[in-house]
VEXDREN-2710 file (C-alpha; in Angstrom, 1 decimal):
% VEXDREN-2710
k/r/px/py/pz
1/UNK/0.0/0.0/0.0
2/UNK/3.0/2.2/0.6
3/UNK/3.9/2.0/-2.8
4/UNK/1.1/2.7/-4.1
5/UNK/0.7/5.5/-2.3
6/UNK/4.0/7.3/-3.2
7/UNK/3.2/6.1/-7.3
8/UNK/0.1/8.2/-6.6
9/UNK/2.3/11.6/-4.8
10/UNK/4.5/11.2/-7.5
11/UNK/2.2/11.2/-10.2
12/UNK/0.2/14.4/-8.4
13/UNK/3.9/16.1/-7.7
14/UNK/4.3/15.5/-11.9
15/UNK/0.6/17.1/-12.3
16/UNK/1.0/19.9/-10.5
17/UNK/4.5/20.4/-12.2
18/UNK/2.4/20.3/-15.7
19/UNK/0.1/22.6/-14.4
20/UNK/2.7/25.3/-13.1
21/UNK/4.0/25.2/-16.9
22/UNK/0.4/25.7/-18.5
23/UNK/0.1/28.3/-15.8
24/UNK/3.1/30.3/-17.1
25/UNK/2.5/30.1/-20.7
26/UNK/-1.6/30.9/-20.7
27/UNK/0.5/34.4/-18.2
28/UNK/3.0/34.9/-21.2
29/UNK/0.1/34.6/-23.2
30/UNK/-2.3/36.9/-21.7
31/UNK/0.7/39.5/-21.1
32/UNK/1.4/39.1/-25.3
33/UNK/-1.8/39.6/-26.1
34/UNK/-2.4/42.2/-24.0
35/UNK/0.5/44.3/-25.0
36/UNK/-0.2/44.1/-28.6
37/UNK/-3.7/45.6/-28.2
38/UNK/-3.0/48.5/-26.3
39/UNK/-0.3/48.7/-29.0
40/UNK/-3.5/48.3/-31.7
41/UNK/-5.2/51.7/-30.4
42/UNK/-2.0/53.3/-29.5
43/UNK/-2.1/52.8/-25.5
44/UNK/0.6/51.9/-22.8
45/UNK/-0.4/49.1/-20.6
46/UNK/-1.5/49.6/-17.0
47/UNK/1.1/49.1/-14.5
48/UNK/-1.8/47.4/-12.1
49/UNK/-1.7/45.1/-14.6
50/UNK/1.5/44.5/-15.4
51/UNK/2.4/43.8/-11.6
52/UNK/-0.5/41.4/-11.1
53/UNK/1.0/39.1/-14.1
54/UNK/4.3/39.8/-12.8
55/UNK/2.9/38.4/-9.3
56/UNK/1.1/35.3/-11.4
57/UNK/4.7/34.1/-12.6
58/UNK/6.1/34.5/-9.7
59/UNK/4.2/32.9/-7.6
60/UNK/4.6/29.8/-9.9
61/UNK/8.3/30.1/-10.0
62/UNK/8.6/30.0/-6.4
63/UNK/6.4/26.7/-6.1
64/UNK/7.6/24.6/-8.8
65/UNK/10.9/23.5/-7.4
66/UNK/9.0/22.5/-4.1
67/UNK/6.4/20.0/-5.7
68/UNK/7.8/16.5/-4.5
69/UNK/10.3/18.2/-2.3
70/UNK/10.5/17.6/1.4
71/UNK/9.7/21.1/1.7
72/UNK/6.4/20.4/0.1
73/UNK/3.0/20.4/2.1
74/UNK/-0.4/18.8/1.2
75/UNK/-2.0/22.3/2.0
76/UNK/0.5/24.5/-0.2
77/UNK/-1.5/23.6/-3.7
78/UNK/-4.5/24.7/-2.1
79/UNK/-2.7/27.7/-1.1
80/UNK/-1.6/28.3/-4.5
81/UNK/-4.7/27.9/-6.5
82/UNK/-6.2/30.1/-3.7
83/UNK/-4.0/33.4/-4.5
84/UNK/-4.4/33.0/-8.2
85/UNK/-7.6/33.0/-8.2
86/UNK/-8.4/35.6/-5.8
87/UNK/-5.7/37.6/-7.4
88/UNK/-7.7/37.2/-10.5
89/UNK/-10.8/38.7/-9.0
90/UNK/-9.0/41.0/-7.1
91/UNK/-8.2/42.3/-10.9
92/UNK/-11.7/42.9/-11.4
93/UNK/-12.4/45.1/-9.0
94/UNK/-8.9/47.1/-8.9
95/UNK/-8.2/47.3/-13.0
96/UNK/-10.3/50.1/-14.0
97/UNK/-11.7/49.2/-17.5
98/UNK/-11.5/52.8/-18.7
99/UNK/-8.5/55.2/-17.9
100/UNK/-10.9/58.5/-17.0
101/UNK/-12.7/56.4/-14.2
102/UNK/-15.6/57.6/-14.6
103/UNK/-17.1/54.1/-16.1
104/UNK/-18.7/51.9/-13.4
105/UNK/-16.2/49.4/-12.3
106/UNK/-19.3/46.6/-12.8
107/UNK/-19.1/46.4/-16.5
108/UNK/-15.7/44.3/-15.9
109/UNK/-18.2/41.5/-14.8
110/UNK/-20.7/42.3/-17.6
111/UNK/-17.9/42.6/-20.4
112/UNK/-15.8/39.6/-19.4
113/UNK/-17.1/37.1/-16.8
114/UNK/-16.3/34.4/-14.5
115/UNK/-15.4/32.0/-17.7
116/UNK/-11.4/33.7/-16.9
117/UNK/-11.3/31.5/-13.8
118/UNK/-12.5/28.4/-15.1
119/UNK/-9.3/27.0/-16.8
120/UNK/-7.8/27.4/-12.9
121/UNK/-10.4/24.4/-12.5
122/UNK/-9.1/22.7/-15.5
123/UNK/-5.5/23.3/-14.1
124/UNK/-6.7/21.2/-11.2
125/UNK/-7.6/18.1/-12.6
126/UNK/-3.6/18.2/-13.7
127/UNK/-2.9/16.9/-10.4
128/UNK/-5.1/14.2/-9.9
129/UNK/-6.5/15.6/-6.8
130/UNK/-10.4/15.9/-6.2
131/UNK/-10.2/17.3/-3.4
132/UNK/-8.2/20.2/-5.0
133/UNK/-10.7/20.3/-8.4
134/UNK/-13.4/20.7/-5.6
135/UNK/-11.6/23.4/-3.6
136/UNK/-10.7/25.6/-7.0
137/UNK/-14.4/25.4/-7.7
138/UNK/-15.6/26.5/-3.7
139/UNK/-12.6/29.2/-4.1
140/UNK/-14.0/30.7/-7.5
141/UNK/-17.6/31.4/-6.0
142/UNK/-16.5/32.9/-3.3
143/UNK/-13.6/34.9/-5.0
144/UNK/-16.3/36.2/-7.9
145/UNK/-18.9/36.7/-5.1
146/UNK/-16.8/38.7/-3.1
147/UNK/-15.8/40.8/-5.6
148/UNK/-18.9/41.3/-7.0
149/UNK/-20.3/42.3/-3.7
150/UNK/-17.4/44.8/-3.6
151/UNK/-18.1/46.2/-6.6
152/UNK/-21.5/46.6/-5.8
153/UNK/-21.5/48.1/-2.6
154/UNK/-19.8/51.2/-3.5
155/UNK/-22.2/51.9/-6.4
156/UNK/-24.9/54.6/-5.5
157/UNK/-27.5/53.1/-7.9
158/UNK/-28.1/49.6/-9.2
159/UNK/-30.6/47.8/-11.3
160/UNK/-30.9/44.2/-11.4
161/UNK/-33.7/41.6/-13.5
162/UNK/-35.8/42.2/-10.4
163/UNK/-36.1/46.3/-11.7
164/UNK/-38.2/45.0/-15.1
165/UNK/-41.7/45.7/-14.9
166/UNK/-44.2/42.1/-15.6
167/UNK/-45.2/43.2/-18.8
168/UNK/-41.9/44.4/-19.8
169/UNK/-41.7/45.9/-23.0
170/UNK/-38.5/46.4/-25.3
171/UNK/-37.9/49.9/-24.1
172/UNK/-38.4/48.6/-20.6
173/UNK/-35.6/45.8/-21.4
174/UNK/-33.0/48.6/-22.8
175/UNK/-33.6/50.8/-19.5
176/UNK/-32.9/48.3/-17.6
177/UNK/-30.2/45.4/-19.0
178/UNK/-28.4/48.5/-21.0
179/UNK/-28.1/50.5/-18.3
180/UNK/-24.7/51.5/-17.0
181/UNK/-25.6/50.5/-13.2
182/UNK/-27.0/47.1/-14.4
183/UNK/-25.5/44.6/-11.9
184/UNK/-27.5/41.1/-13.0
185/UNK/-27.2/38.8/-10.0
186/UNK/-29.2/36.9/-11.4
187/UNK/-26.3/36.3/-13.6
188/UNK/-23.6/35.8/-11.2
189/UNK/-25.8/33.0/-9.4
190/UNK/-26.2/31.6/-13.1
191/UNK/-22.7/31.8/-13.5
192/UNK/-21.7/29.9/-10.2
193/UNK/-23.9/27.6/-10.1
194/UNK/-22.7/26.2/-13.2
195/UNK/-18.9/26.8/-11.8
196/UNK/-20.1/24.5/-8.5
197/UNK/-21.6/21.9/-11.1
198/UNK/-18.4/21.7/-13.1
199/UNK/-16.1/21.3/-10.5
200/UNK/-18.1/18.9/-8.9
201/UNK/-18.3/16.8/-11.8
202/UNK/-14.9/17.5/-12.8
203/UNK/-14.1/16.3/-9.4
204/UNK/-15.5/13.0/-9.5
205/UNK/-14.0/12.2/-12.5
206/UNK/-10.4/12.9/-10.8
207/UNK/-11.6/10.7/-7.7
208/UNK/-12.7/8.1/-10.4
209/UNK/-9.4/8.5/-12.3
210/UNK/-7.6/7.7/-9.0
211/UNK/-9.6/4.6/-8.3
212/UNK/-8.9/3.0/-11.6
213/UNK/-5.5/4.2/-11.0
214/UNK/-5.5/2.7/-7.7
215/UNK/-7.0/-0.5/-9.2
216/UNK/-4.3/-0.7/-11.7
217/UNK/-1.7/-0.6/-9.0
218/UNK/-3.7/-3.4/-7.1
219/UNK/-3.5/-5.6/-10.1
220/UNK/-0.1/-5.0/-11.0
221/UNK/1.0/-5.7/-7.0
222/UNK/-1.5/-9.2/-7.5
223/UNK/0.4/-10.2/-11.1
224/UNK/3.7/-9.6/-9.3
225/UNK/2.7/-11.4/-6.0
226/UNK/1.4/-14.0/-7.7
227/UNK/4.6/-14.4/-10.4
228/UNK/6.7/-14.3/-7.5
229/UNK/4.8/-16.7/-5.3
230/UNK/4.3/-19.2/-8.4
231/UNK/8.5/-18.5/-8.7
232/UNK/8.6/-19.7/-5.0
233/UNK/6.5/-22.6/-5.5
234/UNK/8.0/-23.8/-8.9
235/UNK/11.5/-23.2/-7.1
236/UNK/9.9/-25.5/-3.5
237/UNK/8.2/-28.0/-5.2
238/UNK/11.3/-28.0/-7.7
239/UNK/13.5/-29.6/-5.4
240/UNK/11.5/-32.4/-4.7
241/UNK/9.4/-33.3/-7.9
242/UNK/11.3/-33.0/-11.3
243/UNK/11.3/-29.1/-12.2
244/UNK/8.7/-29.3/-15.3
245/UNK/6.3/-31.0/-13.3
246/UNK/6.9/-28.4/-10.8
247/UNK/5.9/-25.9/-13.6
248/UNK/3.2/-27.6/-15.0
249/UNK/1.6/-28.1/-11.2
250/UNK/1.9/-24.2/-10.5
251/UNK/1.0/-23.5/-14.5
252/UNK/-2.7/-26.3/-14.8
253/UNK/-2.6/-28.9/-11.5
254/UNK/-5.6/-30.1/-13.9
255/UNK/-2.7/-31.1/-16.5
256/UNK/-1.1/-33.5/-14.2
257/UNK/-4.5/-35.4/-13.8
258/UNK/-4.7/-39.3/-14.6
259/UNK/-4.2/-40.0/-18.1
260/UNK/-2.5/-42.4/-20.9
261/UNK/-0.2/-41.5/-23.3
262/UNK/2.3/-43.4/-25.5
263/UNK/5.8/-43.0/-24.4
264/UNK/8.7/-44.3/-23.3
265/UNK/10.8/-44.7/-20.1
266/UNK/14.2/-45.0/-19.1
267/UNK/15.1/-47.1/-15.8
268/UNK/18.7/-46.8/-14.9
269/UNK/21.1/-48.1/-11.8
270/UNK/24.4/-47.7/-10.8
271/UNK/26.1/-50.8/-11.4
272/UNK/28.0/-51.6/-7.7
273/UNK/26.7/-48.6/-6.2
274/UNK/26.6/-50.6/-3.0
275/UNK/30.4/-51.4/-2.9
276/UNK/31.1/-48.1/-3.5
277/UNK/29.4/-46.6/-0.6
278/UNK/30.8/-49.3/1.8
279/UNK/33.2/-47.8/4.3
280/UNK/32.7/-44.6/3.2
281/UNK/31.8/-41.1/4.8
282/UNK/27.7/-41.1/4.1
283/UNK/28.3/-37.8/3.2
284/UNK/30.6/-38.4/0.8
285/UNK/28.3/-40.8/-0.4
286/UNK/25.7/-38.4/-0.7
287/UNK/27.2/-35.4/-2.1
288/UNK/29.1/-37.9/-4.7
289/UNK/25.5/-39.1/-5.3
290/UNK/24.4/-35.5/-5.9
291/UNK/26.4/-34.4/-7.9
292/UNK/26.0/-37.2/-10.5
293/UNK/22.4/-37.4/-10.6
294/UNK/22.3/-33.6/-11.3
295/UNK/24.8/-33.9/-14.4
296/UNK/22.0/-37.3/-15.5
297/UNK/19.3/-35.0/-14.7
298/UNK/20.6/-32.4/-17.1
299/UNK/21.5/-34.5/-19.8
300/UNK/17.6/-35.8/-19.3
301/UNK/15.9/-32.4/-19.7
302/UNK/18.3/-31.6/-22.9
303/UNK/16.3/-34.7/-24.3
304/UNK/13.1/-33.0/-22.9
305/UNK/13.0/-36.0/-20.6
306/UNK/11.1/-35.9/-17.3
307/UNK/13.1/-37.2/-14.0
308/UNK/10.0/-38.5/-12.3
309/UNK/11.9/-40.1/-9.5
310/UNK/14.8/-40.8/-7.9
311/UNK/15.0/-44.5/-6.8
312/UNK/17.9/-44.8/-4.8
313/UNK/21.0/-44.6/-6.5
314/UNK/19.0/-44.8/-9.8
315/UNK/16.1/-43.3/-11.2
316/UNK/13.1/-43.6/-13.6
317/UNK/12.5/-41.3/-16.8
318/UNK/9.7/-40.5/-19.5
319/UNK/9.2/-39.3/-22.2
320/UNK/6.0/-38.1/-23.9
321/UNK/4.4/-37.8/-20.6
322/UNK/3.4/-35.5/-18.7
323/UNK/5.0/-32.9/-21.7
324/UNK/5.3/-33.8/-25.3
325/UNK/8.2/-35.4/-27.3
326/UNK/7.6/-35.8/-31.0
327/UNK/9.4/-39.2/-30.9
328/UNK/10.4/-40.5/-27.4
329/UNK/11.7/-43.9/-27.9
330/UNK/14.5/-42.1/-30.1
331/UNK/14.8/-39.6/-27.3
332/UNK/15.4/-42.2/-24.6
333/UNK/17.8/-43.6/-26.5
334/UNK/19.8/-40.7/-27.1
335/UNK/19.6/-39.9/-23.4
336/UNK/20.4/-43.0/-22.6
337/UNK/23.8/-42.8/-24.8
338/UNK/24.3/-38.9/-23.3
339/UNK/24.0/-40.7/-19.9
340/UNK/26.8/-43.9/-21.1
341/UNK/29.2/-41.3/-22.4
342/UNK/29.1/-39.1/-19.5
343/UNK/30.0/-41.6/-16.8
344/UNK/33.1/-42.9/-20.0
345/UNK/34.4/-39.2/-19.5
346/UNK/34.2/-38.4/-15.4
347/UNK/35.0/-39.8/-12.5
348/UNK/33.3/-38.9/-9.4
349/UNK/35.5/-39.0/-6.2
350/UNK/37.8/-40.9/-8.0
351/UNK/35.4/-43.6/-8.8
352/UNK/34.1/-44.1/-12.3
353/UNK/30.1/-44.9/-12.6
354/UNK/28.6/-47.6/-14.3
355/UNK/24.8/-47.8/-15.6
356/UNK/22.8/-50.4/-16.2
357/UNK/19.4/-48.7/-18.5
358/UNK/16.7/-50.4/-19.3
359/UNK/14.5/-48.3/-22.2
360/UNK/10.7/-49.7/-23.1
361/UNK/7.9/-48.0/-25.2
362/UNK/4.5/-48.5/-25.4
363/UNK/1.5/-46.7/-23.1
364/UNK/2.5/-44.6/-19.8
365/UNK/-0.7/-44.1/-17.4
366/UNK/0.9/-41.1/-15.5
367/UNK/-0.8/-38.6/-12.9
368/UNK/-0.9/-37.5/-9.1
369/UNK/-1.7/-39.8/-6.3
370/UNK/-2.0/-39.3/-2.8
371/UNK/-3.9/-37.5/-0.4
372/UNK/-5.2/-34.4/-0.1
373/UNK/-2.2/-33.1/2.2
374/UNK/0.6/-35.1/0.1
375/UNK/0.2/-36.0/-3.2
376/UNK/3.1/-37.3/-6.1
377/UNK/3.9/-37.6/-9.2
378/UNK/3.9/-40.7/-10.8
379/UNK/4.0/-43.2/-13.6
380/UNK/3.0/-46.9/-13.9
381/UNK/2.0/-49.6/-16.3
382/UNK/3.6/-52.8/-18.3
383/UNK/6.0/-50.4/-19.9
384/UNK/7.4/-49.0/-16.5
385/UNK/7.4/-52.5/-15.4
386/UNK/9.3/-53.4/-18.9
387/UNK/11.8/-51.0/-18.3
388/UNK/12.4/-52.2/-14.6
389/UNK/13.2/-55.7/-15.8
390/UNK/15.4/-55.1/-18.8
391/UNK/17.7/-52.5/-16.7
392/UNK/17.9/-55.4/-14.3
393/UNK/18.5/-58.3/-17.0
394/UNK/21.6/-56.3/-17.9
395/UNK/23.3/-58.1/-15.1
396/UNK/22.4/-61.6/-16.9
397/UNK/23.4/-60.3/-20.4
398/UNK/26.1/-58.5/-19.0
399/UNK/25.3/-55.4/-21.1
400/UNK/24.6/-51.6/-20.2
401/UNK/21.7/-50.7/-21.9
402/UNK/18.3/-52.8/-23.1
403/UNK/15.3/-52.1/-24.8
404/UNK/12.2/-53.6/-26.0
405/UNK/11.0/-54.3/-29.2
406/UNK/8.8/-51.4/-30.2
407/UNK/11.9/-49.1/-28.7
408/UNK/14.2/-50.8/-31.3
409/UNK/11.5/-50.3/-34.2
410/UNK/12.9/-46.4/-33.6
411/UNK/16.7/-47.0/-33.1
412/UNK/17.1/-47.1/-37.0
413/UNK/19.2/-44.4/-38.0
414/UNK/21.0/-43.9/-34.8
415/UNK/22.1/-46.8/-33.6
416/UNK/23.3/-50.1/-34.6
417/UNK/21.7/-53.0/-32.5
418/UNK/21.4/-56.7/-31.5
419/UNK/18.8/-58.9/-31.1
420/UNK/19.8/-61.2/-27.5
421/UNK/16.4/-63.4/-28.2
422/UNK/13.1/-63.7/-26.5
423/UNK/13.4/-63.7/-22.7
424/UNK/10.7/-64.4/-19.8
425/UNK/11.7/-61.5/-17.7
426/UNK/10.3/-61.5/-13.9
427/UNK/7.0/-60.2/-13.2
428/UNK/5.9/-60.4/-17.0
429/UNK/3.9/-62.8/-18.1
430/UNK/4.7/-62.8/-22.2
431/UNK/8.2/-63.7/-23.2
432/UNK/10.0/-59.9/-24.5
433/UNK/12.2/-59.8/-27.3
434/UNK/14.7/-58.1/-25.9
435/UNK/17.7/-55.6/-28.0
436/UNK/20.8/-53.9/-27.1
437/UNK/22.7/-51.0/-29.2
438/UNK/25.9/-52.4/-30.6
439/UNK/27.7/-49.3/-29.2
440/UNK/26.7/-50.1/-25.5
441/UNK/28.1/-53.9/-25.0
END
């Protein structure tokens, strides 16, 4: 809320700077025009009006550098608006309108009218603040009131609508509305009463402004909250689940539902894993295990394999499900070759890895289980269960990596391979043909 209150100051500081400008160029303006039509009829300007525009700029330059500033107060806008417009009617009343003085100082009001103080309202709505549009409008009544009860008061005689007879006739109308000491409240309550009505309305639609801009700032807050609390989930559930299921989770839950699809899967095991970890540090173990498995699970995701889980020191991959690969049996095999060359090339605390992978195709039924306070991420089926039994019948063969039949349909073009025969595998009830690349024996 802070922050959206200081957007908001800023973007009222900004107005108010905007209308300070406009302020000074409608003066400049007013000042050119005015000195180019006393020129017209061969006139010097009055100095009461000369100081009064002077005052106008001034009071402008003095303000502008403290909008925003720390020397800025919520009050001084209203102050400011205030004096110009009082300043303006003050010019109606002390401006004479003609240099012998002898024309009654009311035909300033009848001549001109309050319509010189309405862009002050207009000024307003620059700085987003009702309460200021409001204000300017309260201000200008009473400023053109007060002067106009001024004005009036020193006159001797005054006529007003009230003055015309019912039956009014024409000649009646030019006694009375041409008359020198016409006044016309009627007029000036006319002419405020549509000032109020402006400003009000002007008003609202600053408060409404605000609120849209408030609700703009509420909805950018939510989109970031939410990015960054999806970030935070993703990131959590990331380090527990494989990081695209994280993503779909926090993207559709919906897209992680029970379902089919045709894939493939990759089970691998480190071959001796046990020996290796006997007598050793368990931390050593672990971090040794760590860093491994993050090296396979990289390899995986380059093949837009998922890492459903880990399974001690081995693990279980898909492919085509839950996310889409155009042809996963030839993407399991080329992780599973990524995966054989890797541990050819690195050691890991001086000990070299060996895999045993078992690859199977054929349809995955994958979605959540659990309960409704812990729920996984899984994958089952006569194809995971293929998988499982061919990475184990590596030990029989004594190979590294084994696939079924419809896996080896799709190894054409990247691999060499062998047929090993038709094997009862355990668990299975059908006999599976069973294949291994050349390149891995």
């Amino acid at each position: 809320m802070d922050d959206r209150v200081s957007r908001l100051a800023s973007a009222e500081a900004q107005g108010l700077r905007i209308a300070i400008v406009c302020r000074t160029v409608a003066v400049l303006a007013c000042a050119i025009f005015i000195l180019v039509s006393y020129q017209s009829v061969d006139r010097l300007p009055r100095s009461t009006g000369a100081i009064a525009l002077s005052v106008f700029v001034l009071i402008g330059m003095i303000y502008y550098p403290l909008i925003g500033s720390r020397w800025d107060r919520p009050w001084a806008k209203y102050l400011l608006f205030s004096l110009d417009i009082l300043l303006l009617c003050a010019c109606f009343v002390f401006i004479p309108i003609s240099p012998s003085h002898d024309v009654p100082q009311i035909l300033a009001f009848r001549g001109y009218g309050i319509y010189y103080l309405l862009p002050f309202i207009g000024l307003a709505c620059l700085s987003l603040s009702w309460g200021l549009v409001a204000w300017t409008g309260v201000i200008t009544t009473i400023g053109w009131w007060s002067a106009f009860g001024y004005i009036v008061s020193g006159m001797e005689t005054t006529l007003s609508w009230a003055d015309l007879p019912k039956k009014a006739t024409t000649q009646d109308y030019e006694d009375v509305f041409l008359s020198i000491n016409f006044i016309g409240t009627g007029n000036r309550v006319d002419e405020t009463g549509f000032v109020l009505i402006l400003s009000l309305i002007l008003s609202v639609a600053v408060y409404r402004a605000r609120s849209i801009f408030f609700a703009q700032l509420r909805a950018e807050d939510e989109r970031e909250a939410e990015r960054q609390a999806r970030e935070r989930v993703s990131h959590t559930l990331g380090q527990y689940v494989p990081e695209t299921i994280a993503a779909r989770l926090v993207e559709d839950a919906t897209s992680l539902e029970p379902q089919v699809r045709h894939g493939a899967v990759l089970m691998a095991d480190i071959e001796s894993f046990s020996s290796f970890a006997e007598g050793r540090d368990p931390r050593d173990v672990i971090e040794t295990l760590n860093a491994f498995l993050a090296e396979c699970t990289d390899l995986i995701s380059q093949r837009d394999g998922v890492l459903v889980s880990y399974l001690g020191d081995g693990f279980l991959v898909t492919f085509n499900t839950p996310l889409a690969v155009a042809n996963p049996a030839a993407a399991a095999l080329q992780a599973a070759q990524d995966l054989i060359d890797l541990t050819e090339r690195k050691t890991y605390s001086g000990h070299q890895v060996k895999l045993r992978i078992g690859i199977a195709s054929g349809d995955i039924a994958a979605g959540i289980i659990g309960s409704t306070k812990r729920q996984a991420f899984t994958v089952y089926g006569d194809t995971v269960n293929r998988a499982a039994r061919l990475e184990q019948f590596n030990k029989t063969c004594g190979t590294t990596v084994l696939m079924d039949a419809e896996t080896e349909e799709h190894a054409d073009g990247f691999c060499e391979t062998r047929f090993l025969g038709d094997h009862e595998l355990r668990g299975l009830a059908e006999p599976v043909a069973v294949w291994t690349p050349q390149t891995a024996d």
